[in-house]
C-alpha positions as CSV (number, residue, x, y, z in Angstrom):
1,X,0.0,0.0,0.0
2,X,1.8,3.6,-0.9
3,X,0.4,5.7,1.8
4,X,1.6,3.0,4.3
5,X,5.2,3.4,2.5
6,X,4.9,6.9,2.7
7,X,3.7,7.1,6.2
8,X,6.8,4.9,7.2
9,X,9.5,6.5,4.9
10,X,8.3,10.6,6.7
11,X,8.3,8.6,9.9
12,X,12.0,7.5,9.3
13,X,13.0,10.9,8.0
14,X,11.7,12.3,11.7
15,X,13.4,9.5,13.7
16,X,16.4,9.8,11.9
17,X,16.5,14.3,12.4
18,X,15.5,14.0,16.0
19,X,18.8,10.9,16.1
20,X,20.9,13.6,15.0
21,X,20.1,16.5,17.5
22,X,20.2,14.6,20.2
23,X,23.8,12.8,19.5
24,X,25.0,16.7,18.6
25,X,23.1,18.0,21.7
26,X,24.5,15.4,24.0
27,X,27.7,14.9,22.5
28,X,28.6,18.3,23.1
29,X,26.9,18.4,26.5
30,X,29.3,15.1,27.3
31,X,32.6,17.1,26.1
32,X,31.4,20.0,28.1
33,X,31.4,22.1,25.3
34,X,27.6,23.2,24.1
35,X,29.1,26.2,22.5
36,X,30.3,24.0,19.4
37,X,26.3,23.6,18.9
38,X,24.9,27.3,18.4
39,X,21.4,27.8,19.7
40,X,20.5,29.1,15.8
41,X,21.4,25.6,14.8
42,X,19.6,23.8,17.1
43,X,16.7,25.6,16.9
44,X,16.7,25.2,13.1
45,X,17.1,21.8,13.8
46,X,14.6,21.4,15.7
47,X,12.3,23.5,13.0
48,X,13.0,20.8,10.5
49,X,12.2,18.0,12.9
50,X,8.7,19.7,13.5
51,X,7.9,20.1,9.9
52,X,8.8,16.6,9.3
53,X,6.7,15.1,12.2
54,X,3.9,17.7,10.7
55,X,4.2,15.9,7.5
56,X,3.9,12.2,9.7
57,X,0.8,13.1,11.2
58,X,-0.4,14.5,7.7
59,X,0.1,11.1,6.6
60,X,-1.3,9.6,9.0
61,X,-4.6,11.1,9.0
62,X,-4.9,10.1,5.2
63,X,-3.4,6.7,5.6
64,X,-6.3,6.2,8.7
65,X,-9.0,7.6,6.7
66,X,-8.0,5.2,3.4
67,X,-7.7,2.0,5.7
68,X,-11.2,2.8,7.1
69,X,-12.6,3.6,3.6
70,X,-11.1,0.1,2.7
71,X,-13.1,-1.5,6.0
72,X,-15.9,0.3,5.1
73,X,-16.6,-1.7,1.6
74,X,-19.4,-3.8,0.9
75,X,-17.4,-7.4,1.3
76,X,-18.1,-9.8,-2.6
């Protein structure tokens, strides 16, 4: 099913930009050195992770509505 694809390919493409602030994030934090991660990079960061999870739930909502469509046919 596509929208299932979709679904789990944004879903992935969140994990994965929310991975990769919090290794910076903690990394840094770890060498005690959270100046090497500028607030204006995490917080645009952050602003791509938010789109992307916008974009998850989008999909979501459209790949819950199709899969209820589907349970909704006349079976035959």
């Amino acid at each position: 099913m596509e929208g299932s694809h979709q679904y789990t390919a944004a879903l992935l493409e969140a994990v994965q930009a929310l991975q990769e602030i919090c290794e910076q994030f903690f990394y840094e934090k770890s060498q005690d050195d959270l100046g090497k991660y500028p607030m204006a990079e995490y917080n645009a960061n952050l602003k791509t992770y938010e789109g992307l999870m916008n974009k998850c739930q989008e999909l979501g909502v459209g790949l819950t509505q199709h899969l209820r469509g589907e349970s909704a046919q006349p079976e035959g």
